[in-house]
C-alpha positions in Angstrom: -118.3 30.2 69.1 -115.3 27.9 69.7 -114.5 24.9 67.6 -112.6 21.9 69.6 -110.1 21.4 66.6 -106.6 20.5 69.1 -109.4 18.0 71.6 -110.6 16.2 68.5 -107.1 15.8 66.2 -105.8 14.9 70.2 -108.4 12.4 69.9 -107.2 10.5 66.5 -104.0 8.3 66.8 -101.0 10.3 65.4 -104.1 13.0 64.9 -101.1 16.5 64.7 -99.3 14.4 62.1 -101.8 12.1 59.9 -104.7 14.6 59.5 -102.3 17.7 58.4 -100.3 15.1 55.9 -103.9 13.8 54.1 -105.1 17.0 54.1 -102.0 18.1 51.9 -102.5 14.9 50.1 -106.0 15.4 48.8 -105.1 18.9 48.0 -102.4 18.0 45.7 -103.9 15.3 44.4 -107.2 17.3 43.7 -105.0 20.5 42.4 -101.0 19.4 41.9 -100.3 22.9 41.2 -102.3 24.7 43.9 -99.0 25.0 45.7 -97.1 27.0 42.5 -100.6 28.8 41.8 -100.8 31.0 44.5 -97.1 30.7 45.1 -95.5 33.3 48.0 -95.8 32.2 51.9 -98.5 29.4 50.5 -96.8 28.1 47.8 -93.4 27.9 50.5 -95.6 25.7 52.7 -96.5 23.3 50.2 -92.9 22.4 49.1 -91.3 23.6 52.4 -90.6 19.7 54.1 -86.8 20.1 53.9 -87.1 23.3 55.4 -89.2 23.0 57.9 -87.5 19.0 58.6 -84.0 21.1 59.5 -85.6 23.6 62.2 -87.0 20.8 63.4 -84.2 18.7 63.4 -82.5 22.1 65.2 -85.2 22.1 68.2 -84.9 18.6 68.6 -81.0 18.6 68.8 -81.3 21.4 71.6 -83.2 18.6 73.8 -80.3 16.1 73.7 -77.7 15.7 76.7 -74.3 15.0 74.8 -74.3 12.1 77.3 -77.1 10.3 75.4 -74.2 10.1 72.6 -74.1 6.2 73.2 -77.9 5.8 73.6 -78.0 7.2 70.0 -75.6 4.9 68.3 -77.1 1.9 69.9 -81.0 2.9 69.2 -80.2 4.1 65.8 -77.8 1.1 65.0 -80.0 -1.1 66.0 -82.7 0.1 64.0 -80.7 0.9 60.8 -79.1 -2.5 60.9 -82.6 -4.7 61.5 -84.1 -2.1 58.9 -81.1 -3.0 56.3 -81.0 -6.7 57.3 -84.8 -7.4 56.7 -84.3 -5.8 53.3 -81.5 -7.8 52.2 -83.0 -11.3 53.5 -86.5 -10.6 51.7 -84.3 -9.2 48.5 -82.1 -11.9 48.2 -84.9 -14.6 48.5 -87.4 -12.9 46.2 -84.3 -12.3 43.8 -83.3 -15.9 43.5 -86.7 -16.8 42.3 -87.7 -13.6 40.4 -84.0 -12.8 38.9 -83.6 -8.8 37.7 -87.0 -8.8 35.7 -90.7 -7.7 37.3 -93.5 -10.2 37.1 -95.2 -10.4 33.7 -98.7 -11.4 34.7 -101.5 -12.2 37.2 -101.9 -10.3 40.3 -98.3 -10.3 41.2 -97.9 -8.4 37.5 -95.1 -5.7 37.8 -93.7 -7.1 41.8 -89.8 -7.5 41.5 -86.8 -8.0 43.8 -85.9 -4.2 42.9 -89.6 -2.7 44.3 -89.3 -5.1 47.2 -85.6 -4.0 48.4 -86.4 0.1 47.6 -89.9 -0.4 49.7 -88.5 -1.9 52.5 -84.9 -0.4 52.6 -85.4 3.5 53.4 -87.1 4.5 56.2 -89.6 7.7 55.8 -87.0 10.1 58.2 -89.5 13.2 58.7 -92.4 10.7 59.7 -90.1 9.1 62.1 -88.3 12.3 63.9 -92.5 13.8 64.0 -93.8 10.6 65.6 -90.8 10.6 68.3 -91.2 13.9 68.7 -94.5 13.7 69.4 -94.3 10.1 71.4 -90.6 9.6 72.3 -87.9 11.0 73.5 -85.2 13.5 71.9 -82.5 11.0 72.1 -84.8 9.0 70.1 -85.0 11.4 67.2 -81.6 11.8 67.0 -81.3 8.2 66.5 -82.0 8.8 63.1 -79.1 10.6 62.3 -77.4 6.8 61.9 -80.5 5.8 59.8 -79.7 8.6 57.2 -77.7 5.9 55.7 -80.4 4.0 54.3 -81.1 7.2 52.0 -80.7 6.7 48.5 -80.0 4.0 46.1 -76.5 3.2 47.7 -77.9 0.0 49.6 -80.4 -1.2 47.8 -77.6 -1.5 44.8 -75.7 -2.9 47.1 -78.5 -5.6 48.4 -79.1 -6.1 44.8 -75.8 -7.3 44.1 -74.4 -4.1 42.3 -70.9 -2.7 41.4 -72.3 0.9 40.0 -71.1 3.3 42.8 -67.5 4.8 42.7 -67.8 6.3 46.1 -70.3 7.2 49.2 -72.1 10.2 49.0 -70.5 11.2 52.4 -71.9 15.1 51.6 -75.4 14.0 52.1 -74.7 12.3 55.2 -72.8 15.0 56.8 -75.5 17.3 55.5 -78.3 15.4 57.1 -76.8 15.6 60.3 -75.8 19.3 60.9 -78.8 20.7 62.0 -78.9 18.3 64.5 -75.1 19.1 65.8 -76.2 22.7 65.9 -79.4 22.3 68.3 -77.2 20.4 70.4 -74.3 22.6 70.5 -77.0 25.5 71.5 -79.0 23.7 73.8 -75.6 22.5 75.7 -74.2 25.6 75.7 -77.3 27.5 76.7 -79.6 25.9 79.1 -82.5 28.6 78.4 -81.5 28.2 74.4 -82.4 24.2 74.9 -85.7 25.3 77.0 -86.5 28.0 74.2 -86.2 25.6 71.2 -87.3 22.8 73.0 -90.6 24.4 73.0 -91.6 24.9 69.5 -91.2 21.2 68.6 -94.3 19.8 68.7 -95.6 23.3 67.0 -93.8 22.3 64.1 -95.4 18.2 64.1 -98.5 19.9 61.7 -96.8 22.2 59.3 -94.5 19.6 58.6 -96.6 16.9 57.8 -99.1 19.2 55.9 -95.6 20.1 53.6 -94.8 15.9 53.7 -98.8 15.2 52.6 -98.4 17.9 49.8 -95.9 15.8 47.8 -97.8 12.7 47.6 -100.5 12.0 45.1 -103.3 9.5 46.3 -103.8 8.2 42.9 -100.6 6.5 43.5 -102.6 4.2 45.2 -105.3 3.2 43.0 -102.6 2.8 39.9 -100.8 0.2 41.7 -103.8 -1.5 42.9 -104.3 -4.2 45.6 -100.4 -4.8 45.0 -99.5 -1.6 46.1 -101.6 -1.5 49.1 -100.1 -5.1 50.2 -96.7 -4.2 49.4 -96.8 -1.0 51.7 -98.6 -3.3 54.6 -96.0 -5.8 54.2 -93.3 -3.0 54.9 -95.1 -2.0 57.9 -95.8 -5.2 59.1 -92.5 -6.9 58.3 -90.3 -4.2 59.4 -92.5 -3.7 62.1 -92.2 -6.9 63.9 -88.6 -6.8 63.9 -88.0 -3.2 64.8 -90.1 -3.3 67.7 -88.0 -6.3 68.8 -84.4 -4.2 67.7 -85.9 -1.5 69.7 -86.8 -3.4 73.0 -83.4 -5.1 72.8 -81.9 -2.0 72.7 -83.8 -0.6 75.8 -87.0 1.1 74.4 -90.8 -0.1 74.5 -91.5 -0.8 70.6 -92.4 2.6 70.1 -89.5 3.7 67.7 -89.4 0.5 66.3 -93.0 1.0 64.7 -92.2 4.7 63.9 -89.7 3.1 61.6 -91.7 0.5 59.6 -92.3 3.1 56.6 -91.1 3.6 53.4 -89.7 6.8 52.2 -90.8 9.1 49.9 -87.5 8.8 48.3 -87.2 5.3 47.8 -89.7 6.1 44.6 -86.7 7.6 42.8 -84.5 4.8 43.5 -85.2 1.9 40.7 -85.0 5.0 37.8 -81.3 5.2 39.8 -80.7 1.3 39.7 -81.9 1.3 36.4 -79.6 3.9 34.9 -76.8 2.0 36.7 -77.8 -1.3 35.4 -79.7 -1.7 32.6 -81.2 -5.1 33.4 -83.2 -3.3 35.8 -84.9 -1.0 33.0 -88.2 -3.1 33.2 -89.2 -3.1 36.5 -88.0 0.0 37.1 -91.5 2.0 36.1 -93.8 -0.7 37.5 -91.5 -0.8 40.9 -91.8 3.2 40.8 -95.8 2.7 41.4 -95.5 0.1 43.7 -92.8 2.2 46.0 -95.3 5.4 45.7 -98.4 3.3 46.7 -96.1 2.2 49.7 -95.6 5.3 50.8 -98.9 6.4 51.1 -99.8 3.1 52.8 -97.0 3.4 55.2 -97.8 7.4 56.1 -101.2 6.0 57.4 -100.3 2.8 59.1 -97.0 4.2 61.0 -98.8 7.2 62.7 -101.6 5.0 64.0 -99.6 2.0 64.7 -97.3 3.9 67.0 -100.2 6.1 68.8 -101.4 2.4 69.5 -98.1 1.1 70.6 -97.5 4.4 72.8 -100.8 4.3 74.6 -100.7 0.7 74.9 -97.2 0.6 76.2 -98.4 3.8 78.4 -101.4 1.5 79.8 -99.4 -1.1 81.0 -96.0 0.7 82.3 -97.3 4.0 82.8 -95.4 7.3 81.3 -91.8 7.0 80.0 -89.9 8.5 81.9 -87.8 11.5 80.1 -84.5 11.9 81.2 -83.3 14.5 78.7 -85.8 17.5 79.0 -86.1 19.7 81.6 -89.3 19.2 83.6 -90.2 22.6 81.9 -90.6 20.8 78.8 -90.9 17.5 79.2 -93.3 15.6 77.2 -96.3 15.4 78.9 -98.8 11.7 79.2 -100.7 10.8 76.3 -103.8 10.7 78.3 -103.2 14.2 79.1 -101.2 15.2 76.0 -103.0 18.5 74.5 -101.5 19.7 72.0 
């Protein structure tokens, strides 16, 4: 007896990414310590994102033509700037009439400039590199080696209006983009060492987003309530709009641009950051921290279906991208025809 599991997760939009990242979800949030419980190989998948993020990065940089250098600044540039630039204008509106401290009452309790600017301001990386994996190009991926700048609290201090941080974190940077320097290094110096790693990308789309799913806790969701829910839509929907647009400007079909319209699960750390940095910020740091997680979740389903729609649709109409950085060996293959 054979069970059609890779036909019917082919079947669901972003299927390889969103049903391995709910199933870790519900199993952390039904046992948080499942992971740590039986520890070993299965406990290394459940907290194994980062690890399994940097051979993926790896594979991915093997794909990339050193001539797509350019391509890469302008995609990622463009995103990171429209990302950063949405942020700011909807922070510095919403802080004008909301000032440092959250909402006291009424639906809108707990909403502040500070939950507004971490939610929209960091874009969920690993989400981003799986979907263009799995829908774009390598070039594409790699884009996000500019976006790494959104990480932390650096910009959203800065969008806030801020004087806390002495210096850049330049280590986390430079850290975020070595794996990435190393695929390409390999896959330029070695033709069959960019076909071989080339191949085990979209093997790695699952366990990934199983490992991504296994830090976030549903419940998130029904703590922060309606709020939550429309704060992590208006990310998506927002950003969205004006990524596509970035990304169409820049030479692509939209498809990045919605791949990029999430928040990251890091941006939940960031108003305890602010907050410890300025302590006007202390109040709507825990209620921002809520809304930022509920965002996250939101985001993690919306992205992954919003870019299989924008890929098919975009498909539909134009036909296949074509992919001029793989090899025909292991070129991405049609979405209609796409089975893995």
């Amino acid at each position: 007896m054979t069970v059609p599991i890779k036909k019917t997760l082919d079947r669901i939009p972003g299927g390889m990414m969103i049903v391995p990242l709910l199933i870790g979800a519900i199993i952390h949030t039904a046992a948080p310590d499942a992971g740590t419980y039986f520890g070993s190989f299965t406990g290394a998948l459940f907290s194994g994102a980062l690890t399994i993020l940097a051979v993926f990065y790896v594979c991915m940089g093997a794909s990339i033509d050193v001539k797509t250098t350019p391509y890469i600044l302008k995609k990622g540039g463009a995103l990171f700037v429209s990302k950063i630039g949405t942020a700011a204008i909807i922070g510095i509106i919403m802080g004008r009439f909301l000032g440092e401290l959250p909402i006291n009452g009424g639906f809108f309790a707990g909403l502040s400039a500070l939950a507004i600017v971490a939610a929209f301001n960091d874009t969920n990386g690993g989400l981003y590199m799986a979907l263009m994996g799995q829908y774009g190009k390598p070039k594409d991926v790699a884009a996000y080696s500019v976006m790494t700048i959104e990480s932390g609290p650096f910009l959203t201090m800065v969008t806030l209006g801020l004087a806390g941080l002495s210096a850049f974190p330049w280590q986390t940077l430079v850290g975020a983009v070595i794996p990435l320097v190393v695929g390409v290094l390999l896959g330029n110096l070695d033709p069959n060492m960019r076909k071989w790693l080339s191949g085990a990308t979209p093997i790695l789309i699952p366990f990934f987003a199983f490992a991504l799913g296994a830090g976030i806790n549903l419940t998130a969701v029904w703590k922060a309530g309606l709020l939550g829910v429309l704060l992590g839509v208006a990310v998506f929907v927002i950003t969205g709009v004006v990524l596509v647009g970035a990304d169409k400007l820049t030479g692509g079909r939209g498809v990045a641009g919605i791949a990029a319209a999430s928040t990251a699960g890091n941006a939940a750390a960031v108003p305890a950051i602010v907050a410890g940095s300025n302590p006007h910020y202390a109040a709507a740091a825990g209620p921002a921290t809520i809304l930022i997680a509920a965002s996250v979740v939101v985001t993690a389903i919306l992205v992954p279906l919003g870019t299989a729609a924008m890929a098919r649709r975009v498909e539909s109409k134009n036909g296949p991208e074509p992919d001029d950085d793989v090899p025909p060996a292991v070129a991405e293959p049609s979405l209609a025809t796409d089975d893995r």
